[in-house]
N, C-alpha and C positions, 0 to 999 in steps of 0.2 A: 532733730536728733542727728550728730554725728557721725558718720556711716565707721568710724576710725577705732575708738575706743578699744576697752582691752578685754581679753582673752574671758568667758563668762566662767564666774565662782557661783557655784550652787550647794547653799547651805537646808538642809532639812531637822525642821524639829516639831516635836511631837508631842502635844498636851491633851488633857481629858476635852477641850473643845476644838481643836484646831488643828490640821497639818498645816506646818504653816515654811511655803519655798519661799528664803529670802536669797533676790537672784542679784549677783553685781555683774557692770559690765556689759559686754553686747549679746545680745540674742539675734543672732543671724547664720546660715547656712550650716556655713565652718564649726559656729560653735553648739550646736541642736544638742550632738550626743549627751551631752553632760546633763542636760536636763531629763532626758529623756531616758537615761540608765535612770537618773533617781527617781523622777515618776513611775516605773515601772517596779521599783524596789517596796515602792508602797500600797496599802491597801486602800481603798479610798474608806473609809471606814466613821469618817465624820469630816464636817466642812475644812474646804481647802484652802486657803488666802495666801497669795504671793505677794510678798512685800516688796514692789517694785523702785523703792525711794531711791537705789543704787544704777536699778538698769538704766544705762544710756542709749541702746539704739535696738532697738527690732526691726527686722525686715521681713519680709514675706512670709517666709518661711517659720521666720520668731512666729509669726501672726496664726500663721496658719496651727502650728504645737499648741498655742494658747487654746484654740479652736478644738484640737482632736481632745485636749486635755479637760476643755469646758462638756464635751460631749460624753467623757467618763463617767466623769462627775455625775451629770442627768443620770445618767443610767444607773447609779449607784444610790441617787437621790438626796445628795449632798450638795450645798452654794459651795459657787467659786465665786471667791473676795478677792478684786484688785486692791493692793492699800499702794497708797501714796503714788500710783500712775501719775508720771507727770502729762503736759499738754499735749507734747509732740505726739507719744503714746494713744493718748485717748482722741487726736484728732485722724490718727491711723485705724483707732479703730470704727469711729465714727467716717471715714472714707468706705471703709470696705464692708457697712452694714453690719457690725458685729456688736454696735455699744449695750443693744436690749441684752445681748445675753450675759453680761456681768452685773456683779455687784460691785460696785466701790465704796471703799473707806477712805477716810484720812484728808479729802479735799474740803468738806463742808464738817460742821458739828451739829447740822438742824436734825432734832429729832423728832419733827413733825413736819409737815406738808405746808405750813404756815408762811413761809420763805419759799414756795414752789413758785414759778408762772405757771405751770400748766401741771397737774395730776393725773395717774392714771391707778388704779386697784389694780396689782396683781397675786391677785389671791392665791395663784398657783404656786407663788412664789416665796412660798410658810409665813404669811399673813403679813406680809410689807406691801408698801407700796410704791409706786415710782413717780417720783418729782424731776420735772426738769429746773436746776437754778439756772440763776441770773446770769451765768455763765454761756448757757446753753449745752450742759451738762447735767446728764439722768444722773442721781440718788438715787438709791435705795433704803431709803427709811422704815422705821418701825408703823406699822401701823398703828392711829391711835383716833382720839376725836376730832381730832381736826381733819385725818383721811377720810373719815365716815360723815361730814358733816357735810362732804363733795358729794356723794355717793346717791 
């Protein structure tokens, strides 16, 4: 990820399943408020997903808002969906122990465990379960016969 990039845009919208922040640009110190006025302007009131296919670079700090804003969320009892996290991303968050706590979309299409190397049930987590691919990246997939077949 390029530490350089430009100035972060934070769009929010709002449907019967989704708040859904599609973030451009960089998430790092400088640019924090902008996300953090809109998070705050919302309810968490159903699942969250930030459409990450635009951001170029998070730094610590990015990392860390992800973190306070993942811990909302629990409290509210709502998922928070990474979609389209490119690599740089998820190997920043796989460095600093954070990967179990998302879900992500938009990297694989497997809706079964059938394509996993390794499974785990996590049930607490409204009946999905966690694969790692071939990548070496956790899914969070639907639970189905093929998760139960492990179990």
């Amino acid at each position: 990820m390029d530490s350089g990039g430009m100035m972060l845009d934070v769009q929010v919208k709002k449907d019967e399943k989704y708040i859904t922040f599609t973030l451009e640009g960089s998430l790092k110190e400088s640019e924090l408020s902008a996300l953090k006025l809109e998070s705050e302007k919302i309810e968490f009131d159903r699942d969250v997903k930030f459409d990450l296919a635009r951001l170029d670079y998070v730094d610590s700090s990015g990392l860390g808002l992800f973190s306070q804003l993942y811990k909302k969320c629990k409290v509210k009892n709502v998922k928070m969906i990474l979609k389209d996290a490119n690599d740089s991303f998820k190997k920043l968050l796989e460095i600093s122990n954070l990967t179990d706590l998302f879900t992500f979309e938009g990297e694989e299409k497997s809706k079964d465990c059938s394509e996993c190397r390794f499974y785990e049930p996590i049930d607490y987590n409204f009946g999905r379960c966690k694969c790692t691919n071939s990548s070496g990246y956790d899914l969070i997939v639907e639970k189905n016969s093929s998760c139960e077949s492990f179990e």
